[in-house]
MDTraj code that builds the backbone (N, CA, C; nanometers):
import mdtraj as md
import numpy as np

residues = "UNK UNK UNK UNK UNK UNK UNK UNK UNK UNK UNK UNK UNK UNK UNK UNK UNK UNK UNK UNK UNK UNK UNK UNK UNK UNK UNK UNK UNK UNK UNK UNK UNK UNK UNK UNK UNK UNK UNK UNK UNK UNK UNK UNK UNK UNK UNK UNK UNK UNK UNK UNK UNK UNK UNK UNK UNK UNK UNK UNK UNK UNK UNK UNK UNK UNK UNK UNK UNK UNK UNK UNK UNK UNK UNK UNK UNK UNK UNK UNK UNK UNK UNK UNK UNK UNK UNK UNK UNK UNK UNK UNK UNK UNK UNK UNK UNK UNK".split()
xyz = np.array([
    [0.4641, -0.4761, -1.8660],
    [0.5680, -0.4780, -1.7649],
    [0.6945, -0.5387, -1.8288],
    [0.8186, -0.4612, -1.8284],
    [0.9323, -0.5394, -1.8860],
    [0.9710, -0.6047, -1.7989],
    [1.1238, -0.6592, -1.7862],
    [1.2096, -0.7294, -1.7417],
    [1.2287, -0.6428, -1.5866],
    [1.2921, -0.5322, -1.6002],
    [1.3322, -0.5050, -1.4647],
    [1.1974, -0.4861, -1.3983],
    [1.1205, -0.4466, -1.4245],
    [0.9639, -0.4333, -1.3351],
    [0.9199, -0.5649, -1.2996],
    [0.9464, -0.7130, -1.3542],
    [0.9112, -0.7714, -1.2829],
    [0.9622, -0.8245, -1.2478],
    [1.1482, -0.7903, -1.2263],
    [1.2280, -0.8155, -1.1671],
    [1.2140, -0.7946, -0.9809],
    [1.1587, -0.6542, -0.9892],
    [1.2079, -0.5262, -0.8657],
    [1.0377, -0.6009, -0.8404],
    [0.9244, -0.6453, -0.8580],
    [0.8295, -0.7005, -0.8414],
    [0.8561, -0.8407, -0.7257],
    [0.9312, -0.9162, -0.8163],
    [0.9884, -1.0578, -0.7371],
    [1.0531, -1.0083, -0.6108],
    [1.1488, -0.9121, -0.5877],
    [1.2093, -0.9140, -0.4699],
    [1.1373, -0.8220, -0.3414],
    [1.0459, -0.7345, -0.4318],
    [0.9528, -0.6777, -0.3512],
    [0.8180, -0.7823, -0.2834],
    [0.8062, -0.8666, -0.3551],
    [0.7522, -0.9862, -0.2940],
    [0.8112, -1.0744, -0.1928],
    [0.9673, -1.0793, -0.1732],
    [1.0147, -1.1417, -0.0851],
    [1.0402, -1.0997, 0.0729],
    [1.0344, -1.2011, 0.1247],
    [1.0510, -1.1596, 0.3090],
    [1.1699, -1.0832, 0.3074],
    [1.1446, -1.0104, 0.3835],
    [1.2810, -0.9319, 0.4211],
    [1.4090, -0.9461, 0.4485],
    [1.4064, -1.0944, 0.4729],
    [1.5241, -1.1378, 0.5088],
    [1.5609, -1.1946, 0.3912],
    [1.4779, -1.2558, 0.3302],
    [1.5240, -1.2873, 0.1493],
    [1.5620, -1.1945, 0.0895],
    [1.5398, -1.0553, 0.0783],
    [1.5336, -0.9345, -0.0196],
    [1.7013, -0.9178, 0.0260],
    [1.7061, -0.9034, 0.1749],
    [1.8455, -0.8563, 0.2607],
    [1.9183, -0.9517, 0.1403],
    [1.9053, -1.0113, 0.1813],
    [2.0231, -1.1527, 0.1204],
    [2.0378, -1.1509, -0.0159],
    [1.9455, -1.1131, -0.1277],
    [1.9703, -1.0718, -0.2192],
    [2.0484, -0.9676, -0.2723],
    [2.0236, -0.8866, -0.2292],
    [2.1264, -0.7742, -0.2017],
    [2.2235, -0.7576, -0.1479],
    [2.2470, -0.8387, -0.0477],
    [2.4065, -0.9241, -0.0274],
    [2.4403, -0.9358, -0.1258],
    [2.4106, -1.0333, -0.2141],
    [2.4866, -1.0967, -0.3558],
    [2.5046, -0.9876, -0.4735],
    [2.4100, -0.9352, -0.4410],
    [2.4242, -0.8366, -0.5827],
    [2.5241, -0.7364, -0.5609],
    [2.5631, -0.7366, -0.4239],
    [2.6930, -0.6578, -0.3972],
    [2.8212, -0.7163, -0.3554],
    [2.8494, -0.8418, -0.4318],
    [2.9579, -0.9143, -0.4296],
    [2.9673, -0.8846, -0.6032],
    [2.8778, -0.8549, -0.6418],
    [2.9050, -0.8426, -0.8140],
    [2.9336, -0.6749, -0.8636],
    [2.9276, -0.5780, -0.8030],
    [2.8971, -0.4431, -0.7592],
    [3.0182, -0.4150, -0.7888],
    [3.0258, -0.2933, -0.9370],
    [3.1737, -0.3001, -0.9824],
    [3.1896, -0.1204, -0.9301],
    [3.0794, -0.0739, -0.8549],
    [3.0995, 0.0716, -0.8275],
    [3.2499, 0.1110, -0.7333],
    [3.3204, -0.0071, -0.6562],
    [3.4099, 0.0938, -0.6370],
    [3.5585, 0.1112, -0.7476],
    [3.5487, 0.0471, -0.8140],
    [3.5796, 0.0654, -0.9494],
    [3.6036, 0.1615, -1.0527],
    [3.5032, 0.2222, -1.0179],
    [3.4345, 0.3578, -1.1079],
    [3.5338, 0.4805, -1.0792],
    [3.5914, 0.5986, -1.2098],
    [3.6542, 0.6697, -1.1041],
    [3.6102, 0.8034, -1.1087],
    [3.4400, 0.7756, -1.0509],
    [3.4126, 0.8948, -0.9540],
    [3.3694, 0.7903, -0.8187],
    [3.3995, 0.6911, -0.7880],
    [3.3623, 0.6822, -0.6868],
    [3.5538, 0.7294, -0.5736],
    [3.4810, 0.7741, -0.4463],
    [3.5756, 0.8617, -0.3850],
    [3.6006, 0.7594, -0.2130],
    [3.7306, 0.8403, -0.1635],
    [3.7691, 0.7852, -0.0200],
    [3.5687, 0.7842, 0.0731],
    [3.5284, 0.8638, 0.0570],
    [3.3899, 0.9461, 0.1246],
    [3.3080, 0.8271, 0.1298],
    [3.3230, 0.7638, -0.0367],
    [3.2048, 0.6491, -0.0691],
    [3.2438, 0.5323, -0.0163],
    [3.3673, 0.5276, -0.0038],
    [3.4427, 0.4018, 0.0262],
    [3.4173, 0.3949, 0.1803],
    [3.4558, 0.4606, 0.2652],
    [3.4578, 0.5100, 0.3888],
    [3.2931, 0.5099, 0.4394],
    [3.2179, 0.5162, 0.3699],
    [3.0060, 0.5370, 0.3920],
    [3.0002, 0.3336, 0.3693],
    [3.0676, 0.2799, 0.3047],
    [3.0711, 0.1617, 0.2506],
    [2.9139, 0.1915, 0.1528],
    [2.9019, 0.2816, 0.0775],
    [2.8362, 0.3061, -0.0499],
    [2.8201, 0.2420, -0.1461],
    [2.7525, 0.2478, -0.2683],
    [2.7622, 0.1089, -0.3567],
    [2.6427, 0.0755, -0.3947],
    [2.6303, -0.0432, -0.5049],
    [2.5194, -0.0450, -0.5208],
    [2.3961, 0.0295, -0.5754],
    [2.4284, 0.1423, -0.6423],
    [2.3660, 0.2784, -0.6077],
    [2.2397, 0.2264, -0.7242],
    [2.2535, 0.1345, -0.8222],
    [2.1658, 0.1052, -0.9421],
    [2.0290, 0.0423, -0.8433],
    [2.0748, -0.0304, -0.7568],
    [1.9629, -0.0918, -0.6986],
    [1.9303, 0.0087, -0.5444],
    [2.0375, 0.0767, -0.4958],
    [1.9985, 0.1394, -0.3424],
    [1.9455, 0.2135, -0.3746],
    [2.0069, 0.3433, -0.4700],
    [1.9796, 0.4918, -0.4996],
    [2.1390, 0.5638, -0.5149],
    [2.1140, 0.6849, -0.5396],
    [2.2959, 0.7971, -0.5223],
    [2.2726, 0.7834, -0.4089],
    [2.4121, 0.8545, -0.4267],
    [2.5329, 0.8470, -0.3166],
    [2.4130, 1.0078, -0.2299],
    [2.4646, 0.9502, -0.0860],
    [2.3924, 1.0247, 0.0004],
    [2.4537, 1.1968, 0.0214],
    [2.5750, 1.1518, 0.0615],
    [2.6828, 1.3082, 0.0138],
    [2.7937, 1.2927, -0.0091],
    [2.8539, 1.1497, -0.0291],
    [2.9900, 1.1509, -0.1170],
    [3.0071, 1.1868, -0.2179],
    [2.9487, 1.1394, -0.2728],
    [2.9795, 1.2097, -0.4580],
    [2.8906, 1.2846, -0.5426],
    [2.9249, 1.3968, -0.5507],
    [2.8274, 1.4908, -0.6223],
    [2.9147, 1.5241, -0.7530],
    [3.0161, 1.4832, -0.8152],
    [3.0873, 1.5282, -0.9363],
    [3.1445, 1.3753, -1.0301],
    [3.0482, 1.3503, -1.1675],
    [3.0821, 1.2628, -1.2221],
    [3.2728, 1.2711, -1.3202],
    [3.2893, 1.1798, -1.2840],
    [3.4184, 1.1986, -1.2945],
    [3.4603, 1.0495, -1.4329],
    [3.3554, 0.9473, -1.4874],
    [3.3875, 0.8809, -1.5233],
    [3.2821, 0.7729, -1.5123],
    [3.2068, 0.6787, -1.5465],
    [3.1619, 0.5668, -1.5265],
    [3.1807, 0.4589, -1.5871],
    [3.1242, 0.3497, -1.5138],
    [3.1370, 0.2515, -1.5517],
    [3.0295, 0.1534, -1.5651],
    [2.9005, 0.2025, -1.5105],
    [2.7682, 0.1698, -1.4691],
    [2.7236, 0.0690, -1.6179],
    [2.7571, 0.1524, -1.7428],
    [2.7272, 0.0793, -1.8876],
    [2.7793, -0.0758, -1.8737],
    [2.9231, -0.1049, -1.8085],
    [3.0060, -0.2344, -1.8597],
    [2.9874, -0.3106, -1.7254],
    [2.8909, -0.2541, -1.6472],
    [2.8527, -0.3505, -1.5031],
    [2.7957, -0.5063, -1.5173],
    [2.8853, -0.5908, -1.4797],
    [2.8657, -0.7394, -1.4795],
    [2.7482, -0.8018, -1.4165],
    [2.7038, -0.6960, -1.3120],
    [2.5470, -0.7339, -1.2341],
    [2.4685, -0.6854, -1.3272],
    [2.4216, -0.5495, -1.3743],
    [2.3391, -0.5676, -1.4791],
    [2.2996, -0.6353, -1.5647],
    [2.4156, -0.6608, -1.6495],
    [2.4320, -0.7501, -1.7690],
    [2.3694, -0.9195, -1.6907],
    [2.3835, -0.9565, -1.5835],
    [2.3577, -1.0904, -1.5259],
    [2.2272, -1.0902, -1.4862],
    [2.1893, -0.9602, -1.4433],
    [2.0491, -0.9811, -1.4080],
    [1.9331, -0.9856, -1.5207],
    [2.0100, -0.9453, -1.6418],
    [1.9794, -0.9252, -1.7666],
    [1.8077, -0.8565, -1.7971],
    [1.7817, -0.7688, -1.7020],
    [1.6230, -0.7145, -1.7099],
    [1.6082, -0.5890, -1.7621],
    [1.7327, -0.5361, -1.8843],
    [1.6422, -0.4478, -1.9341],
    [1.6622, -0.2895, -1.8721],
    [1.7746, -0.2812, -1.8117],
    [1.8365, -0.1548, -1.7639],
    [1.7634, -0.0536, -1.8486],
    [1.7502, 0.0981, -1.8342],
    [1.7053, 0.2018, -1.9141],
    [1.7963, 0.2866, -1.9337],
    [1.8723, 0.2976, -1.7632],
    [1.9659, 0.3982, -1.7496],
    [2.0983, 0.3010, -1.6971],
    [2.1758, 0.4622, -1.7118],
    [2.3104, 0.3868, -1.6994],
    [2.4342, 0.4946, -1.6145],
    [2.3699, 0.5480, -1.5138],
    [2.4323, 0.6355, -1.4453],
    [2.3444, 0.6775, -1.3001],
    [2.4153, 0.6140, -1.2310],
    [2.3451, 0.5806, -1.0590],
    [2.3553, 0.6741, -0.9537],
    [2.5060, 0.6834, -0.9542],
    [2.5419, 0.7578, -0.8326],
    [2.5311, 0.8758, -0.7795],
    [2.5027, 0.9589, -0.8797],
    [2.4208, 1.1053, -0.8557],
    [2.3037, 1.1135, -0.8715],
    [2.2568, 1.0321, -1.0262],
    [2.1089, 1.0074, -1.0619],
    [1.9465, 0.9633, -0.9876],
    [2.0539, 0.8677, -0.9048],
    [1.9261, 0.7540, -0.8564],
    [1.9361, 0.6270, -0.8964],
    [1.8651, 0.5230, -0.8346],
    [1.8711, 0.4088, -0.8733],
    [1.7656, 0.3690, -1.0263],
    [1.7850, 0.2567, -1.0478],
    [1.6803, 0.2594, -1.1930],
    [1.5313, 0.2807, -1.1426],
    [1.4655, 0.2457, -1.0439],
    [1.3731, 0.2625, -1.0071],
    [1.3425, 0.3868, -0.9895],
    [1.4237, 0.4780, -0.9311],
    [1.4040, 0.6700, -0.8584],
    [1.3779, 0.7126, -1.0123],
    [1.4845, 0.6844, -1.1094],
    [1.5371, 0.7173, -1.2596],
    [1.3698, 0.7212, -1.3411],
    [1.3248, 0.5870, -1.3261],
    [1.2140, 0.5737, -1.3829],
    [1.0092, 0.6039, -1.3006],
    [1.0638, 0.6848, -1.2195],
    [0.9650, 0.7141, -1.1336],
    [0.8921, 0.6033, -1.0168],
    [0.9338, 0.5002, -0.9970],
    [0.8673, 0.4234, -0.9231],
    [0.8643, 0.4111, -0.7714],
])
top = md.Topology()
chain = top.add_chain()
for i, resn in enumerate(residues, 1):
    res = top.add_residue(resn, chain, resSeq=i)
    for name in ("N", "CA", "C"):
        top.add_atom(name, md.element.get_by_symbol(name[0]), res)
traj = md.Trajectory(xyz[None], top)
């Protein structure tokens, strides 16, 4: 088991209201609207997050640019990312079958 597996392990262990709240924070660090394929659509869905939620539901279907590689939450959570492109892809978890 690497880093992010027993990362996504720990929070899958937590109460729900812990997990919520985690994910609060990790989207104060969340450099996706940043990115410039993210669009008015994503902004407007309040979208985001997409490494840990999943893609974008139907805002953005055309990569236009990322930024997912130089993301400050990754790099902090430091577990070992695989992939590096969310918002159409999937989250790292969808990415890596889990």
């Amino acid at each position: 088991m690497d880093k992010f597996e027993q990362k996504v392990q720990e929070v899958m262990e937590m109460s729900e209201g812990d997990r919520n709240n985690a994910i609060a924070e990790f989207k104060k660090s969340c450099i996706c609207p940043t990115c410039p394929t993210y669009n008015e659509c994503a902004k407007d869905a309040m979208e985001g997050l997409y490494c840990v939620l999943g893609k974008s539901e139907s805002c953005i279907t055309i990569e236009k640019g990322c930024e997912c590689p130089n993301c400050p939450l990754a790099q902090s959570l430091d577990v070992g990312m695989e992939n590096n492109t969310y918002c159409i892809r999937g989250s790292e978890m969808e990415q890596r079958g889990m």
